[in-house]
Backbone as JSON, one array per atom type, in Angstrom:
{
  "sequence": "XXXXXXXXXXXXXXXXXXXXXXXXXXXXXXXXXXXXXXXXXXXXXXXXXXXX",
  "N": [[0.58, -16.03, -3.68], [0.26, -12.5, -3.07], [0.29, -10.1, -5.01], [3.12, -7.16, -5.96], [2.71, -3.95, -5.34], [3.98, -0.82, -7.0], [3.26, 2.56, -5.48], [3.84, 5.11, -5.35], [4.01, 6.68, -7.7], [1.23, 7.49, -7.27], [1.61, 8.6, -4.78], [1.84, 11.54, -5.4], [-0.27, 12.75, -6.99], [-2.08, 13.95, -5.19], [-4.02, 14.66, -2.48], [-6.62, 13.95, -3.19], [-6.47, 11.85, -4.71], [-7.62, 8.35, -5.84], [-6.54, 4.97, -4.78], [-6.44, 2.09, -5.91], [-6.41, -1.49, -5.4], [-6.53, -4.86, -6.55], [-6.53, -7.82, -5.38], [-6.53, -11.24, -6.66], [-6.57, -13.13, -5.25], [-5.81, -13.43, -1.71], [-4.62, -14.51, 1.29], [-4.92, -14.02, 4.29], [-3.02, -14.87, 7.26], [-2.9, -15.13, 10.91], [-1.5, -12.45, 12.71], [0.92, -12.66, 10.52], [0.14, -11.85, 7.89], [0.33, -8.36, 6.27], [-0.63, -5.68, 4.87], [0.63, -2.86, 3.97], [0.9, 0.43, 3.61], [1.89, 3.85, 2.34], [2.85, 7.2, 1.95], [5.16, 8.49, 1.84], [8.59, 10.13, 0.95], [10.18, 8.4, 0.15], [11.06, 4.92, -0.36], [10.61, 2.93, 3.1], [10.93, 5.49, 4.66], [8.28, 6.27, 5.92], [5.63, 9.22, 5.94], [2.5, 9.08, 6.22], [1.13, 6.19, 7.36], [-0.77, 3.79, 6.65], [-1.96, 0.63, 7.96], [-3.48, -2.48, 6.92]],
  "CA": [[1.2, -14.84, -3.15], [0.04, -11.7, -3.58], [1.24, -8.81, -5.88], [3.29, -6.29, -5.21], [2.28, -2.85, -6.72], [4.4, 0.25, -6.74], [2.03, 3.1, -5.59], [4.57, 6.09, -5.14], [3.44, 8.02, -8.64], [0.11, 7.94, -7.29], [0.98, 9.34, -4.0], [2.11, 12.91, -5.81], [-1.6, 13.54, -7.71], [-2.79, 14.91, -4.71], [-4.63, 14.16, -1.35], [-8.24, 13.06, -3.54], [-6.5, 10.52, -5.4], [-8.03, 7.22, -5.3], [-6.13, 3.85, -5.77], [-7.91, 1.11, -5.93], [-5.6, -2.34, -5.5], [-7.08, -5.78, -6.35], [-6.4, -9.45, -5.54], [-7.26, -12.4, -7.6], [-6.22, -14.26, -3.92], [-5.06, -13.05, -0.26], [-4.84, -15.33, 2.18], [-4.54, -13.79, 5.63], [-2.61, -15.53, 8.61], [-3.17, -13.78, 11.94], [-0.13, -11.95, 12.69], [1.85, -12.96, 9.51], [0.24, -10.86, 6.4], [-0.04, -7.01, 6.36], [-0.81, -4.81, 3.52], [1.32, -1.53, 4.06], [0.99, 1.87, 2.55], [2.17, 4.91, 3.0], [2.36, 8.11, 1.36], [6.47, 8.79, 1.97], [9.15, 10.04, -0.59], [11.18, 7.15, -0.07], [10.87, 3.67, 0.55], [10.8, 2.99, 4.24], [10.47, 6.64, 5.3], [6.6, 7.31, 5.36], [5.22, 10.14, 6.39], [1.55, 8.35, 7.03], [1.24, 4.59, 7.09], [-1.88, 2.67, 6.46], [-2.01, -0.9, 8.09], [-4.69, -3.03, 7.03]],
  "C": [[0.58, -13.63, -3.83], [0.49, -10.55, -4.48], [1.4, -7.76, -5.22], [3.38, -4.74, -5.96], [2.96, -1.04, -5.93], [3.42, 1.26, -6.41], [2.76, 4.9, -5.58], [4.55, 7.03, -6.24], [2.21, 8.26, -8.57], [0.02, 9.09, -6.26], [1.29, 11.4, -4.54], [1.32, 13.58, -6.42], [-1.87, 14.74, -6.59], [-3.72, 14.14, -3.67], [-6.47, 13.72, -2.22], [-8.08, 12.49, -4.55], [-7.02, 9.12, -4.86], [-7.04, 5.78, -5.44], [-6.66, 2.78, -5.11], [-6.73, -0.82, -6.22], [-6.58, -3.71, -5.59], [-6.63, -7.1, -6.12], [-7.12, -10.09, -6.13], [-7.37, -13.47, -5.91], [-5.2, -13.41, -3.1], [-5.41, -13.76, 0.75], [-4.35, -14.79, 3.55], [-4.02, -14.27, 6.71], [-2.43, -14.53, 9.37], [-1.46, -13.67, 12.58], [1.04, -11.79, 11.54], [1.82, -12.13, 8.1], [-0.08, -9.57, 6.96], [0.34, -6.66, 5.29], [-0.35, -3.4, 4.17], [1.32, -0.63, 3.4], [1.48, 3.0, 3.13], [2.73, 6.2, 1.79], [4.26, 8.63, 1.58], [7.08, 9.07, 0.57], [9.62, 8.92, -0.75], [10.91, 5.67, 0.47], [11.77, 3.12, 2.42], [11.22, 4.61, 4.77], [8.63, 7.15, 4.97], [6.22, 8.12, 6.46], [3.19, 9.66, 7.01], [1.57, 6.85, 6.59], [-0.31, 4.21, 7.56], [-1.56, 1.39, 6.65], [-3.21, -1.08, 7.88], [-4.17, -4.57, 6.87]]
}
C-alpha cells in the first residue's frame, strides 16, 4: 500500500512550490487507484484537483 502524505503546509508557500512525492511501490489497477491532490483549505473542498 502506498503512503499517505499530508501536503496542505506545502500548498501555502506559494504557486512555485515544488513537491516531489515518492514510492518505494504503486501498483496501479485500472479504475481502482488514483493519486489525488489538490490545493484546497480543507480536506475535501479543493479549489484545483490533480488526478493522476
Amino acid at each position: 500500500m502506498a503512503p499517505i502524505m499530508d501536503v496542505r503546509k506545502y500548498a501555502q508557500k506559494g504557486l512555485d512550490t515544488v513537491i516531489q512525492i515518492t514510492f518505494e511501490e504503486f501498483d496501479l489497477k485500472i479504475g481502482y487507484d488514483t493519486l489525488i491532490m489538490s490545493d484546497g483549505g480543507e480536506v475535501g473542498d479543493p479549489r484545483t484537483v490533480f488526478q493522476m
